[in-house]
C-alpha positions as MATLAB code, in Angstrom:
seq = 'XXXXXXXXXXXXXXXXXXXXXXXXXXXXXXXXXXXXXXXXXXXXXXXXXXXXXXXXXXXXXXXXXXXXXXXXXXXXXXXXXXXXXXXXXXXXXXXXXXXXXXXXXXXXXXXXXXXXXXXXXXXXXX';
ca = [
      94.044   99.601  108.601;
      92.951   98.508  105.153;
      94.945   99.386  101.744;
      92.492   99.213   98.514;
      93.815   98.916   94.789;
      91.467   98.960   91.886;
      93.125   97.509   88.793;
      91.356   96.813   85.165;
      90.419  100.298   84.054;
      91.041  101.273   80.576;
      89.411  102.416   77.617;
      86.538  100.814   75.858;
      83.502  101.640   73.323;
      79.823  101.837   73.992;
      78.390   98.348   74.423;
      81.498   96.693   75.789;
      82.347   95.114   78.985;
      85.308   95.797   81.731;
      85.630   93.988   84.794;
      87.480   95.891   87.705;
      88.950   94.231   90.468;
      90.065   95.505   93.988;
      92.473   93.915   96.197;
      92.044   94.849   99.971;
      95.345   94.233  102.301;
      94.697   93.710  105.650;
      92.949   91.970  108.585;
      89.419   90.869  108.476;
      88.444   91.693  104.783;
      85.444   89.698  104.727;
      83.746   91.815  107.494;
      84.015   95.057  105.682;
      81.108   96.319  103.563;
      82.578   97.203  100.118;
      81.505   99.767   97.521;
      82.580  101.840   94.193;
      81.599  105.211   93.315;
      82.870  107.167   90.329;
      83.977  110.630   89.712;
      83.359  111.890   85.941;
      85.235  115.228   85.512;
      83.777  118.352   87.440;
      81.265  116.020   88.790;
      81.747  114.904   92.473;
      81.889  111.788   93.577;
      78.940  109.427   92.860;
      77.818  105.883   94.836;
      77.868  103.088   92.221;
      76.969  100.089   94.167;
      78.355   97.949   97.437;
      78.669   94.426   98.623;
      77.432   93.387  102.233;
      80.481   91.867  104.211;
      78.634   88.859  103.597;
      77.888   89.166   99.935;
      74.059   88.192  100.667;
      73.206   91.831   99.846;
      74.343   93.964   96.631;
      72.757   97.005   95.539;
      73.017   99.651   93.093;
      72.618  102.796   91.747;
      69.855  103.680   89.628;
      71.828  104.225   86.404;
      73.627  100.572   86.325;
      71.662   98.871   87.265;
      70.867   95.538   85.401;
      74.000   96.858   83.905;
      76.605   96.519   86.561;
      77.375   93.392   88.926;
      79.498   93.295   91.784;
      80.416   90.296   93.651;
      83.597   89.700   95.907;
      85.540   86.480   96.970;
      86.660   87.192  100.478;
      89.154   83.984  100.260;
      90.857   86.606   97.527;
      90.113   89.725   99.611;
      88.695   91.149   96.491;
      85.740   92.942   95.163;
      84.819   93.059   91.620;
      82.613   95.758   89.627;
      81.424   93.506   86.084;
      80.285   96.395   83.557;
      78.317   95.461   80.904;
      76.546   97.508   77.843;
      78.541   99.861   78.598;
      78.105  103.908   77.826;
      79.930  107.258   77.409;
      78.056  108.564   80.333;
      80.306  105.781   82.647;
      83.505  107.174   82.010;
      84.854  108.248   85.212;
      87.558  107.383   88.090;
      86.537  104.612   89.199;
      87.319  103.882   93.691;
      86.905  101.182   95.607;
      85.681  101.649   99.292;
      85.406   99.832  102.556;
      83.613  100.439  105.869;
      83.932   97.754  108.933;
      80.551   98.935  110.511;
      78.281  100.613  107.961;
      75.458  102.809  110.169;
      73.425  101.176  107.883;
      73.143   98.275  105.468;
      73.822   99.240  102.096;
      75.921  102.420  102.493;
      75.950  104.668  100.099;
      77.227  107.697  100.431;
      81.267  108.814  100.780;
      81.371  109.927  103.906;
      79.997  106.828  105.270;
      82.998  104.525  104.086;
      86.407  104.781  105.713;
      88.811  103.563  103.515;
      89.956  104.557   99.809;
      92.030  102.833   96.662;
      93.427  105.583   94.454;
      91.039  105.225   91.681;
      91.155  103.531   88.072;
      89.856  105.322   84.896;
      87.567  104.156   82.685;
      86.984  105.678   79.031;
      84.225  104.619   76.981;
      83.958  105.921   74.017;
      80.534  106.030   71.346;
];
């Protein structure tokens, strides 16, 4: 069983930067495939990029991209989502996600990871 806190949300204007970190408790972190997705009110739950267990793949949705970075340091058991220029439009919960054995690489949609933090906010205002 894997636990999953996000940390570093908060509030920030267009063009800033936030970093968000999640810490993953329990065996074998560094085989899991790790993602975030975000959830903007009365909007459902959206794939924002993932990590391969062994970082040599990271991938993103269309509207980060160049934008966002995520990178993880499995000695740390934690993922990290870098956010850059960012907008308005990103302000959303923000979840971290984990899957042992993706049915494909580069998951991307909810149902196909298994484990969930609780979520972070992030505000950005213009």
């Amino acid at each position: 069983q894997v636990q999953l806190a996000e940390s570093g949300g908060g509030l920030a204007q267009a063009g800033d930067s936030l970093r968000l970190s999640c810490v993953a408790s329990g065996p074998s972190f560094s085989t899991y495939t790790m993602g975030w997705f975000r959830q903007a009110p009365g909007k459902e739950r959206e794939f924002v990029g993932g990590v391969t267990w062994r970082a040599r793949t990271s991938y993103y949705a269309d509207s980060v991209k160049g934008r966002f970075t995520i990178s993880r340091d499995n000695a740390k058991n934690t993922v990290y989502l870098q956010m850059d220029s960012l907008k308005p439009e990103d302000t959303a919960v923000y979840y971290c996600a984990a899957v042992e054995k993706p049915s494909r690489v580069g998951p991307k949609v909810t149902h196909e990871y298994d484990y969930w933090g609780q979520g972070t906010q992030v505000t950005v205002s213009s």
